[in-house]
C-alpha positions in Angstrom: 0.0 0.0 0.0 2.7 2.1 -0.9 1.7 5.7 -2.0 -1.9 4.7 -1.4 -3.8 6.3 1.3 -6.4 4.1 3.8 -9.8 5.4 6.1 -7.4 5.8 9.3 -5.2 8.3 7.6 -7.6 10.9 7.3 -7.5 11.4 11.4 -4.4 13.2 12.7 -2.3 11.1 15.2 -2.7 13.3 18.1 -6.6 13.1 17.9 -7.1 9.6 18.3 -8.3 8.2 21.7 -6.2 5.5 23.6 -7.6 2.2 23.4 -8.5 2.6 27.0 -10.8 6.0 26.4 -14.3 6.1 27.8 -16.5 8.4 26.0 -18.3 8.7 29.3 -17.3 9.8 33.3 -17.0 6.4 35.8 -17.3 6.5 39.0 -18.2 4.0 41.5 -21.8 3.5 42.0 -22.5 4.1 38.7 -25.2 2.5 36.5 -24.7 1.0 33.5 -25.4 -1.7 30.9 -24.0 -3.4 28.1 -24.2 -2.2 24.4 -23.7 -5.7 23.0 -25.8 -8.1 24.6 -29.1 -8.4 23.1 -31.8 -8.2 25.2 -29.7 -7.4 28.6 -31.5 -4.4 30.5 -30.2 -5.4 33.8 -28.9 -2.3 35.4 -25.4 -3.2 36.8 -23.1 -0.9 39.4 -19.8 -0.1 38.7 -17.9 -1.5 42.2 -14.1 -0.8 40.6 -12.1 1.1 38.1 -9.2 -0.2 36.0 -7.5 1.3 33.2 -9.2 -0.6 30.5 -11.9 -2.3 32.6 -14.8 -1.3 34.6 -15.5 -3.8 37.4 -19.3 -4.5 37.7 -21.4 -6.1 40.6 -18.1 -7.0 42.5 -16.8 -9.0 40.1 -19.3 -10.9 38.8 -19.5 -8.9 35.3 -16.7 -6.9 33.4 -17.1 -3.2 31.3 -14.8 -2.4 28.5 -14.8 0.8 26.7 -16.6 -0.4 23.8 -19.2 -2.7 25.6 -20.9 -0.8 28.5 -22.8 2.8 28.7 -24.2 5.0 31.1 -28.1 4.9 32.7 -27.9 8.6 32.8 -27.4 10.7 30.0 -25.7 13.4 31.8 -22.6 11.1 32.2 -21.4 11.4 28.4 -18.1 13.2 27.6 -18.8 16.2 25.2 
């Protein structure tokens, strides 16, 4: 692909997120649910913060950037 430009060029370096960005605020005692499992409106509360994980119900369930949002809409990052 020499000379030939690809979709992830067009963003500058310096503007991409790290991996481990959350385009929302945590904080413990959060609510929140999963984006990606069909049919799963269970609220869950976030019990302990990792860089790249959210820890749910102490332990028992796992939040990633990509597969967990917010109950309130206030929490989103602008």
């Amino acid at each position: 692909m020499d000379g030939q430009f690809s979709i992830f060029d067009i963003r500058d370096e310096a503007a991409k997120p790290s991996p481990s960005a959350y385009r929302f605020r945590r904080y413990i005692g959060q609510k929140v649910r999963f984006g990606t499992h069909v049919g799963d409106n269970q609220e869950h509360t976030v019990t302990s913060i990792e860089r790249y994980y959210t820890i749910l119900d102490d332990g028992r369930w796992v939040g990633t950037p990509t597969t967990i949002y917010p109950v309130e809409k206030g929490d989103y990052i602008v």
